[in-house]
C-alpha positions in Angstrom: -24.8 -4.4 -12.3 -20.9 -4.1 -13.1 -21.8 -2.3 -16.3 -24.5 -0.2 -14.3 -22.0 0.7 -11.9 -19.3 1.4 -14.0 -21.0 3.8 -16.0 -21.8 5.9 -12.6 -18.3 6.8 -11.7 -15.8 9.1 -12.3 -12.6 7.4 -13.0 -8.9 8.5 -13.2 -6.0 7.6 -15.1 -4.9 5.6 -11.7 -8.1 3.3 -11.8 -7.3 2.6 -15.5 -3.4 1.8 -15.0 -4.8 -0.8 -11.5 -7.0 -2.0 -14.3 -4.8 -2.7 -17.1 -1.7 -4.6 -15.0 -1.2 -8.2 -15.5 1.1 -8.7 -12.8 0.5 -10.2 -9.1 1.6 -6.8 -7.1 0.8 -3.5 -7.8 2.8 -0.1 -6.4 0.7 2.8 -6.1 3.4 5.1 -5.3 1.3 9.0 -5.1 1.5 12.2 -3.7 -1.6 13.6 -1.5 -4.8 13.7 -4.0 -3.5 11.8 -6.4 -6.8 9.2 -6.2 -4.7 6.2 -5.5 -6.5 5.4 -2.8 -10.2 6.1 -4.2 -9.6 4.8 -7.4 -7.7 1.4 -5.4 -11.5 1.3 -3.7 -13.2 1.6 -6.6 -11.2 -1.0 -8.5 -12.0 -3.8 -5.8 -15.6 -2.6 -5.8 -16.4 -2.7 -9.7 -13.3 -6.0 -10.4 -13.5 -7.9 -7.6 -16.3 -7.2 -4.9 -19.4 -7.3 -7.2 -18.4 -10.5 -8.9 -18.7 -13.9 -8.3 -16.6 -15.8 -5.2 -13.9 -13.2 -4.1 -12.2 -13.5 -1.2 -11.0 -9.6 -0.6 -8.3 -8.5 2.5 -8.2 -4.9 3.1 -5.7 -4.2 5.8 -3.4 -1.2 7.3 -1.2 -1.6 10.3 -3.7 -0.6 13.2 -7.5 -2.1 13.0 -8.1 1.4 14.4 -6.8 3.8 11.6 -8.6 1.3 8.6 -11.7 1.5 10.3 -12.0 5.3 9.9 -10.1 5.4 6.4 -10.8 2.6 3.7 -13.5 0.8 5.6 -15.5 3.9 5.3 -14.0 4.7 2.0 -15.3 1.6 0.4 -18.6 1.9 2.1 -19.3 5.4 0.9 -18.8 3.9 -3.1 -21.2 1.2 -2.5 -23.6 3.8 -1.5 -22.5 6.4 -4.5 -23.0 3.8 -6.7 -26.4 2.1 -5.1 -24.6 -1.0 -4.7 -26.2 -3.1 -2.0 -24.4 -5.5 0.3 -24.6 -7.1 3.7 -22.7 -5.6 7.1 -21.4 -7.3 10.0 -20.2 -4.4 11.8 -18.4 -5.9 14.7 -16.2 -7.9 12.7 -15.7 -5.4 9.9 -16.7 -7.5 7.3 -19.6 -6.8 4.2 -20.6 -9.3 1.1 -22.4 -9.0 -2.0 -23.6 -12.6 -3.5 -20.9 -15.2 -3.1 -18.3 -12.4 -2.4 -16.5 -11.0 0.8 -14.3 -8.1 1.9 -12.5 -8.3 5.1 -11.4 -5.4 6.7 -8.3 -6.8 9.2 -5.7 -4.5 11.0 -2.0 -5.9 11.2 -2.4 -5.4 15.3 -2.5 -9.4 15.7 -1.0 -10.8 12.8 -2.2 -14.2 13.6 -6.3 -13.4 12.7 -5.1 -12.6 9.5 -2.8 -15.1 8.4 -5.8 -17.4 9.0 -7.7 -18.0 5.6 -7.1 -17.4 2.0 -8.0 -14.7 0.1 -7.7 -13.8 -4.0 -7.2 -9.8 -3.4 -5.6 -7.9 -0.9 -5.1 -4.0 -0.3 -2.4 -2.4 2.0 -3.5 1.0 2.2 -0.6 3.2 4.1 1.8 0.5 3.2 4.7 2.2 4.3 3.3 1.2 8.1 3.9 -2.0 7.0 7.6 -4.3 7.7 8.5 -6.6 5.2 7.7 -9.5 7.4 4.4 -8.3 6.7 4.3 -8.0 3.6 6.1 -11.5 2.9 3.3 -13.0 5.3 0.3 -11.2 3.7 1.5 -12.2 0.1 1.3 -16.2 1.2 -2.7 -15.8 1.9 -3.0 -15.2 -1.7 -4.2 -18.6 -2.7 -7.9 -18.9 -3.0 -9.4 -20.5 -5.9 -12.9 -20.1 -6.0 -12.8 -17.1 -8.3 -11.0 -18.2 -11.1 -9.4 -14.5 -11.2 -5.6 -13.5 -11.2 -4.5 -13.0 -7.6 -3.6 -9.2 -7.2 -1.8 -7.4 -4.1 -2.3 -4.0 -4.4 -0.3 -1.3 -1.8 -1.1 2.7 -1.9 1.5 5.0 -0.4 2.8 8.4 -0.4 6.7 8.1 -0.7 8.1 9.2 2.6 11.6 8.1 2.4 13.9 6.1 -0.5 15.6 4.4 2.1 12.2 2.3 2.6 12.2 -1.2 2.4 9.2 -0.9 -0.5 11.7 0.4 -2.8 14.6 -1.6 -2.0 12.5 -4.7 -2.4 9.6 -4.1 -4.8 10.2 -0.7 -6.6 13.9 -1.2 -7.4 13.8 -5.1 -7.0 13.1 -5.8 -11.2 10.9 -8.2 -9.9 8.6 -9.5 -12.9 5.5 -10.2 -10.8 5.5 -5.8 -10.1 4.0 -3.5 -11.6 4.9 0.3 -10.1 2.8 3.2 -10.7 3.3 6.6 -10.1 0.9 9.4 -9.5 0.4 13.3 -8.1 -2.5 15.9 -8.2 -2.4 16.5 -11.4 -3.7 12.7 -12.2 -6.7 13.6 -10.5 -9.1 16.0 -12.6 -11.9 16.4 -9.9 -9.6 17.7 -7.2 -10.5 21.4 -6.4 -8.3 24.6 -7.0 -8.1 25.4 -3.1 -6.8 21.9 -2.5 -4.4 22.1 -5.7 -3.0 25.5 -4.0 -2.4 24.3 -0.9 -0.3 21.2 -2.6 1.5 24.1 -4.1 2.5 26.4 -1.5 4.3 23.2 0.2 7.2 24.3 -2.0 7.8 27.5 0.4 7.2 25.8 3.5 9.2 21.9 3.4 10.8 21.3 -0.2 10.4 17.7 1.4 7.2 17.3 1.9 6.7 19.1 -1.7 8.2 16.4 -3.1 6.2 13.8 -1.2 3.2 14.9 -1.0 2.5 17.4 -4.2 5.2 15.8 -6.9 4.3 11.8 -5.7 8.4 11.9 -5.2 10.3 9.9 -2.7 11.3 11.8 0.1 14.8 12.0 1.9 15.4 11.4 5.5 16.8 14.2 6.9 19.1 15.7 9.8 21.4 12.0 9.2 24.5 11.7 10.9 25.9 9.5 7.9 25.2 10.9 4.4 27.7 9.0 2.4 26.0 5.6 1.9 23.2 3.8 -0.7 20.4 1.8 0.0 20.8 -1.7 -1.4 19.4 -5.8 -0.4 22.2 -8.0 0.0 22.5 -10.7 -2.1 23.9 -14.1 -1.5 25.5 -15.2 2.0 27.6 -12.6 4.0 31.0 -13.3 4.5 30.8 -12.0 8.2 27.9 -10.9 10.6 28.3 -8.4 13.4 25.7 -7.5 15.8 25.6 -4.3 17.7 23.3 -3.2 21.3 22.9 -0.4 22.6 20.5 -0.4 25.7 18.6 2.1 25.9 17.2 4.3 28.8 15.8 7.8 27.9 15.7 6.2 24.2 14.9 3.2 22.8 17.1 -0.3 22.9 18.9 0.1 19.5 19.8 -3.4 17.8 21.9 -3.4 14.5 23.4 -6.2 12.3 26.2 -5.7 10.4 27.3 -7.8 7.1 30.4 -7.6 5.2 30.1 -8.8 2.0 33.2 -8.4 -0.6 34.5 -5.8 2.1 31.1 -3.7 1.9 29.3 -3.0 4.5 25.5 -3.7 5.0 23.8 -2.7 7.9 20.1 -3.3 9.1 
């Protein structure tokens, strides 16, 4: 059936780079189109879902928002490729043989830092805290498979101060693997879609970037422009903690480290 299906779809060069890693997490860093997210879907559907004893997680931060995006996305594979499987709809869950996908929002953590799982896909991963992620990546101990555990995130690059770069992108951690992607990785988009990608460069250079170059984006109107985003390393040598209670805005809490008279604030 893998090789059956396999020879039904239409692949990209982003299936074929999730494919080829060796390493535990994978960055899908893409612009709008770029079929990170299909060819993610695809991968766990053909790698993982049809085969023996997988244990599958697919999450985003509201249970909400995955029900109408990758629990339909994977759903509407299995049926492009005749793929049969089981459905529980109420608990978002669907199995082929011996294997299971999950569909979990990140609304109560608790449900799903409750069993272990081999795979897991963040989709919208920016919507995601680090806690998060750093909880999420623990879960990624079951055994039964006998396949490499893989943590895969999709995302469109909204802002280089995000914590996703910091940590995983920039980190030269060995166990990540960072891909980038745009449009023009994605041969079966059509023309009026590629056009409208284009014409972003007249209306938000910003959102050009983002969304039609796969680029990070900038946060704009800041107060302070004259800083870098880095992770402290090591112990501070002071901490300082700022409140500001809030009353037509939000309560504003900041920590402030000096290290090697540097400023780091969070």
């Amino acid at each position: 059936l893998s090789t059956l299906a396999e020879g039904q779809m239409k692949v990209t060069t982003v299936y074929d780079r999730i494919d080829g890693s060796k390493k535990r997490i994978i960055v899908n860093v893409g612009g709008a189109g770029s079929s990170k997210s299909y060819s993610t879907a695809q991968w766990l559907i053909i790698e993982r879902f049809i085969k023996p004893n997988h244990r599958i997680l697919v999450t985003r931060k509201t249970t909400p928002s995955l029900r109408l995006s990758c629990y339909l996305l994977i759903k509407d594979i299995l049926s492009q490729l005749g793929i049969p499987y089981e459905e529980n709809r109420s608990e978002m869950t669907i199995s082929y043989g011996t294997s299971l996908m999950v569909f979990k929002g990140l609304d109560d953590p608790t449900k799903v830092r409750s069993f272990n799982v081999d795979t897991i896909w963040a989709e919208e991963a920016t919507e995601l805290q680090y806690d998060d992620f750093s909880h999420l990546n623990l879960i990624l101990r079951w055994e039964r498979s006998k396949s490499p555990k893989k943590f895969l995130l999709t995302l469109n690059p909204i802002s280089e101060q995000h914590w996703i770069k910091a940590k995983l992108v920039d980190s030269n951690r060995q166990d990540v693997d960072v891909f980038y992607s745009n449009w023009k990785d994605n041969p079966f988009l059509s023309e009026e879609y590629i056009a409208e990608l284009k014409a972003l460069k007249e209306q938000d250079i910003n959102f050009y970037n983002i969304y039609a170059l796969g680029k990070w984006g900038a946060l704009e109107h800041r107060i302070f422009t004259n800083f870098d985003y880095r992770v402290l390393t090591g112990e501070p040598d002071n901490l300082y903690y700022g409140l500001d209670f809030g009353f037509n805005n939000p309560t504003a809490l900041i920590e402030i480290a000096v290290k090697d008279q540097e400023l780091y604030l969070t």
